[in-house]
C-alpha positions in Angstrom: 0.0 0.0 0.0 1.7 3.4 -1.2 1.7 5.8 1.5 -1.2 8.3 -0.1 -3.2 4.9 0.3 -2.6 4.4 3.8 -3.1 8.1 4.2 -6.6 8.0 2.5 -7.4 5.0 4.6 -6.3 6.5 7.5 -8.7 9.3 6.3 -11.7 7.4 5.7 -12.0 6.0 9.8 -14.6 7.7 11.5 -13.2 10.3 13.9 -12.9 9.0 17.5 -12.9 12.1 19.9 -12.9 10.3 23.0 -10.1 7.7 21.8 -8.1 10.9 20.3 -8.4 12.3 23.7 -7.1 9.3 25.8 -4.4 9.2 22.9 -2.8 12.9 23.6 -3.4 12.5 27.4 -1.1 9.1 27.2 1.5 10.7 25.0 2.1 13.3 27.4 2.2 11.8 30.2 4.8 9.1 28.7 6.9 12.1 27.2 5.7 10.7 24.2 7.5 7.3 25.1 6.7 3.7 24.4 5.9 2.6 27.5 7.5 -1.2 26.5 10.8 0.1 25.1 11.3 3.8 25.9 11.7 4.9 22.6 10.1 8.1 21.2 6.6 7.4 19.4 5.3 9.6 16.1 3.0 11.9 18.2 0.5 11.5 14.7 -0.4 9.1 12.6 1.2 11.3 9.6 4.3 11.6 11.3 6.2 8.2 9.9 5.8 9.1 6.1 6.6 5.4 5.1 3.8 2.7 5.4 6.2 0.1 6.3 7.6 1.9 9.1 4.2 3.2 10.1 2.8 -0.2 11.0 6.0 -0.9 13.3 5.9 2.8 15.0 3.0 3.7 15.3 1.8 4.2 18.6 -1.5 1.8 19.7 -3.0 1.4 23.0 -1.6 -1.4 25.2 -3.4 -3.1 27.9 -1.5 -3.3 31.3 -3.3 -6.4 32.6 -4.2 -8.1 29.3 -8.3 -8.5 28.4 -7.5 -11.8 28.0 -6.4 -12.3 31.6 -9.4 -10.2 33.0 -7.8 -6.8 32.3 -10.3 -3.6 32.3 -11.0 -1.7 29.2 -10.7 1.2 30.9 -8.3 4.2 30.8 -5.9 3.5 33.8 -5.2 0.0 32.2 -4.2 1.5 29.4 -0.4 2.8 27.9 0.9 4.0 24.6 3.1 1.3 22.6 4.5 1.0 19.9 2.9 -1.5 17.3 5.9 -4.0 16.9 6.4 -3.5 21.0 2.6 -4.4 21.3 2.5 -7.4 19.1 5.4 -8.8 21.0 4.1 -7.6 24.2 0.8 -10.2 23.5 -1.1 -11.0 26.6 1.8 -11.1 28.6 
């Protein structure tokens, strides 16, 4: 997928003001930080330019205690990661 293609699909997912919310109140508090590895996170999702890239840095919501292992949905079980750190990450 060429990066205008991501962008447009990026584009086309229905705005999520509560979810962008949670997302800037996260980054700050981190110091814009992946809370796995420490590394600095894209504070946007136009900030990696390359698709590739994109879909190891960008930052996505990590659960602290795992759904899977009775973990809330709910904001204070919640971090910033990034996606590769996620994915690896799992339901540990």
């Amino acid at each position: 997928m060429s990066d205008e293609q991501n962008r447009k699909k990026v584009l086309s997912q229905p705005f999520k003001p509560k979810e962008d919310e949670l997302f800037r109140t996260l980054w700050e508090a981190q110091a814009g930080k992946c809370a796995l590895c420490g590394e600095d996170m894209p504070q946007n999702r136009f900030e990696t330019a390359h698709s590739t890239l994109w879909k190891k840095l960008r930052p996505t919501f990590d659960h602290i205690k795992p759904r899977s292992k009775g973990g809330p949905d709910t904001p204070e079980n919640l971090q910033l990661a990034h996606a590769r750190c996620n994915k690896i990450k799992g339901n540990k």
